[in-house]
C-alpha positions in Angstrom: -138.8 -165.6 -13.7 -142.3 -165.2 -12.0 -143.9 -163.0 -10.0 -145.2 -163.1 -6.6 -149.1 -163.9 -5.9 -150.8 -160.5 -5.3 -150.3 -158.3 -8.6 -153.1 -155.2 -8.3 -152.1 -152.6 -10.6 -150.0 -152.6 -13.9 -148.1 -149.5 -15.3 -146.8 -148.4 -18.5 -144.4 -145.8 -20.0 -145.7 -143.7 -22.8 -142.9 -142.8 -24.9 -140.7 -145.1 -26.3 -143.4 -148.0 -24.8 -147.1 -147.2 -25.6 -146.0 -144.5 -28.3 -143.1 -144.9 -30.9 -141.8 -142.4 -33.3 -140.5 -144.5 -36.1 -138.0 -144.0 -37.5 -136.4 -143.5 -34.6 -134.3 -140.1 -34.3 -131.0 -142.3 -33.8 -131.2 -144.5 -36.8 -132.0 -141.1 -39.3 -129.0 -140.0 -37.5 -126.4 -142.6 -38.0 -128.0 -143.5 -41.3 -126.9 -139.6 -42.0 -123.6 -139.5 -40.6 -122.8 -143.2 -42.5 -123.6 -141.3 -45.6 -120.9 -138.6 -44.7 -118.1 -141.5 -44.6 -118.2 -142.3 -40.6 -118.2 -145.7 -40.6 -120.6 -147.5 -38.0 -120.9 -150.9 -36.8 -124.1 -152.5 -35.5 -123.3 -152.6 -31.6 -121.8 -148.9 -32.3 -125.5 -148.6 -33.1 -126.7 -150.8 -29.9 -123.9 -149.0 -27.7 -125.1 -145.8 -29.0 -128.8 -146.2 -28.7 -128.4 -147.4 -24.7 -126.5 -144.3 -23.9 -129.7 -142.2 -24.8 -131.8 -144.3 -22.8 -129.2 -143.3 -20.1 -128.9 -139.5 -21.4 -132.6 -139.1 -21.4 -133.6 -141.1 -18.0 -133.0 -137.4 -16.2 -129.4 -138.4 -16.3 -126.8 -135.6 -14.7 -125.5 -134.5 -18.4 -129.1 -133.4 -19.5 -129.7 -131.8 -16.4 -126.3 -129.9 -16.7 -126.9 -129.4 -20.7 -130.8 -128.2 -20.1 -129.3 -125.9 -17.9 -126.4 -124.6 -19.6 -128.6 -124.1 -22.6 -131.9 -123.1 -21.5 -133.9 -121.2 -23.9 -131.8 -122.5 -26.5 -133.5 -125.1 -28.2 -131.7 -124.9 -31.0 -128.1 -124.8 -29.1 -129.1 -127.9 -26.8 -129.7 -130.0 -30.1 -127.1 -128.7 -31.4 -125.1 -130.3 -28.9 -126.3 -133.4 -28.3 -125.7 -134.6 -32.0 -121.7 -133.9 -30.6 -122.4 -135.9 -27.8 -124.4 -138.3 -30.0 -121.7 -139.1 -32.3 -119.3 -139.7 -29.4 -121.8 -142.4 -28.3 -121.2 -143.6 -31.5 -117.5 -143.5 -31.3 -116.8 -140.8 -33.6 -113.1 -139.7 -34.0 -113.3 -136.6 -31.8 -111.7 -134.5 -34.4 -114.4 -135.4 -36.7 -117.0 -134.6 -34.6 -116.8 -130.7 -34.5 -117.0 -131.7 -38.9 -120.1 -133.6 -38.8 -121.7 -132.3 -35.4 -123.2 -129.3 -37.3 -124.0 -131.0 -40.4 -125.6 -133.6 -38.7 -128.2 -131.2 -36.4 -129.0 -129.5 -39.2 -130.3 -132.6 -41.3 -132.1 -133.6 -38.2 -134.0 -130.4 -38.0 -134.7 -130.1 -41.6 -135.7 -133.8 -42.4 -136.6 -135.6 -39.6 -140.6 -136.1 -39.8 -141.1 -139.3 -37.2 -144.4 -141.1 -38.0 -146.4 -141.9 -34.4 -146.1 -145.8 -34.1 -147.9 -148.5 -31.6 -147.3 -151.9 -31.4 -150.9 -153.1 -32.6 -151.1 -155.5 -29.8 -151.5 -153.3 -27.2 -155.3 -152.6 -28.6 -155.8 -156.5 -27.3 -153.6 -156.9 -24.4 -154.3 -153.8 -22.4 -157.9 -153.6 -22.5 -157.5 -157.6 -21.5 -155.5 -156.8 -19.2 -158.4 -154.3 -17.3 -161.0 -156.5 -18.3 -159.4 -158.5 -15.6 -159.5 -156.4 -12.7 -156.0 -154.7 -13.0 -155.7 -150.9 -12.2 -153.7 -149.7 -15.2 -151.6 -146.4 -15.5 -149.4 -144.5 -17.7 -146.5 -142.7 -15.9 -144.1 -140.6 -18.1 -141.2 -138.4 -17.5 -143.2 -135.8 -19.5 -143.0 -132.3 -17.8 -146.6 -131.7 -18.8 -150.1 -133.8 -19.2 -150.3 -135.9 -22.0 -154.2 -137.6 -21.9 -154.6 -135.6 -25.7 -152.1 -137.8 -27.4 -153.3 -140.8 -25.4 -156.3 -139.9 -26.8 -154.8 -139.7 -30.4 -153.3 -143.4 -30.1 -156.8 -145.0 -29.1 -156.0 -145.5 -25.7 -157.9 -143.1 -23.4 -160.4 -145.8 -22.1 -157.9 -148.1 -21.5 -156.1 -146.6 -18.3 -157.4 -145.4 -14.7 -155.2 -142.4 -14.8 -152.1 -141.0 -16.3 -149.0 -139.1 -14.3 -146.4 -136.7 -15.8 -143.2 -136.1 -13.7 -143.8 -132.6 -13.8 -147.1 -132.7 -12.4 -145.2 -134.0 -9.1 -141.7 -132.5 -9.5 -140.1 -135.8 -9.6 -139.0 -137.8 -13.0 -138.0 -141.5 -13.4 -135.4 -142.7 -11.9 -136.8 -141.0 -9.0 -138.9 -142.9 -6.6 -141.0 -140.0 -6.2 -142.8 -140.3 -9.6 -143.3 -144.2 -9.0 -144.1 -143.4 -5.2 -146.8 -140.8 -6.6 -148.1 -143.1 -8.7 -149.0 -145.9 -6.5 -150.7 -143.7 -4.3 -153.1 -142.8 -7.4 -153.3 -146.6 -8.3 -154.6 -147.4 -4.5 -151.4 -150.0 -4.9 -148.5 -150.9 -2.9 -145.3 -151.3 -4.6 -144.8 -154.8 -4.1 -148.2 -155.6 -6.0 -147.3 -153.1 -9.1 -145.8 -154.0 -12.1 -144.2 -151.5 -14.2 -143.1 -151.9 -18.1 -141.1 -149.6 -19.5 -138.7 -149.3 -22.3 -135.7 -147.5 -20.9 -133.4 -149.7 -18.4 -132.3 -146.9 -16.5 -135.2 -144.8 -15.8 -138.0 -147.5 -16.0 -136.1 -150.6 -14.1 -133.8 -148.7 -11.8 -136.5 -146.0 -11.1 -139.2 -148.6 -10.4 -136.5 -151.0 -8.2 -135.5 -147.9 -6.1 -139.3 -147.7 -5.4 -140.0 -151.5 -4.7 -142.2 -151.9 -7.9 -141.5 -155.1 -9.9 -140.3 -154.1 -13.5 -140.6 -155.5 -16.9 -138.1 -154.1 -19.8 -139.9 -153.8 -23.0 -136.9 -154.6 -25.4 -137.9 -155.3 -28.7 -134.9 -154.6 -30.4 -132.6 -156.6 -27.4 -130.4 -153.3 -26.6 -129.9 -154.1 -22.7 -128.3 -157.4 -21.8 -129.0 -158.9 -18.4 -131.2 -156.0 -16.9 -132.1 -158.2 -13.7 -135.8 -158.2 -14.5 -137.9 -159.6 -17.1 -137.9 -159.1 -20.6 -140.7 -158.9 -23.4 -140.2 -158.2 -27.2 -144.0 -157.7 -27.5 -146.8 -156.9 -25.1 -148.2 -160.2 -26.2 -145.2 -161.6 -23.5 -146.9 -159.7 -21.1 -150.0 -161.9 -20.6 -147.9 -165.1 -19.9 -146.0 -163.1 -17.1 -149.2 -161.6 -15.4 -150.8 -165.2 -15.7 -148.0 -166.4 -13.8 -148.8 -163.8 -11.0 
């Protein structure tokens, strides 16, 4: 698939895109539960790792669950691990079992390391070397140019946007809308790679953007856009712009 002639300003996710925690909170999780005698298939893995993407993309569950437990950190963990191993397809009358178990290894051993994919020190600043206005747009609720600072990045973007800066959060058009202003872009001459189908593609579709899903691990099938498995991919789809 190629895109149109006319491609002015390229934007990234952070988390999940630019910035990986590794391991990643669901495979400590169901490497966990495993142990405790669930058993789990691969695609229970793959099925289970898409509906965070969806739980997370400002989805109407976390809304109602941030809501319902606001102030209660610990409570709103707590509770996703139950709705975690449902993802997972947990017997349900296991899951009030390993539910607590579960959130409590989480809190008391997962230690992520910070993670980027080393070929976004080459791509990126390629990529502004040739004239593209480059961004970072994340549903963050609060600035994050310190830790794109910590990942060696600060030089490489124009600007950076959190959805609480604007009090609108992918897949809202708003955020993307906001964005392009701050680019000097127009949505059909923006690009937008992200790694989470439903907040990154449907958010930057609802606003006219053209999206790339970054998928290394292949967890969405047929998202209707293209697909790279390493920002190396990238430069073959913006030469063909």
């Amino acid at each position: 698939m190629k895109f149109k002639n006319g491609i002015k300003a390229i934007l990234f996710d952070f988390d999940g895109t630019l910035r990986h925690h590794l391991p990643t909170g669901g495979e400590v999780f169901s490497d966990y539960v495993i142990s405790l005698g669930l058993s789990i298939t691969d695609e229970d893995r793959r099925r289970a790792a898409v509906w965070e993407h969806y739980y997370f993309a400002n989805s109407p569950e976390i809304k109602a669950d941030l809501k319902k437990y606001d102030g209660e950190e610990g409570s709103f963990w707590y509770h996703f691990g139950h709705r975690r191993l449902a993802a997972l397809g947990c017997p349900p009358d296991l899951i009030p079992e390993l539910g607590p178990k579960a959130a409590d290894y989480m809190r008391e051993h997962y230690k992520p390391s910070v993670w980027v994919p080393e070929e976004t020190h080459t791509v990126i600043p390629r990529l502004r070397q040739s004239g593209f206005t480059l961004g970072v747009v994340s549903n963050r609720d609060d600035p994050y140019l310190d830790e794109i600072e910590e990942i060696g990045m600060k030089d490489y973007f124009h600007f950076s946007l959190a959805g609480g800066e604007v009090n609108s959060w992918k897949p809202d058009p708003g955020i993307f809308e906001h964005a392009i202003r701050m680019a000097g872009s127009t949505p059909e001459s923006t690009l937008y790679i992200g790694d989470n189908y439903f907040a990154d593609v449907v958010g930057s579709q609802r606003a006219g953007l053209q999206p790339v899903l970054y998928d290394p691990k292949g967890l969405f099938h047929e998202p209707g856009c293209p697909v790279i498995a390493s920002f190396d991919d990238l430069m073959e789809i913006v030469s063909s712009t």
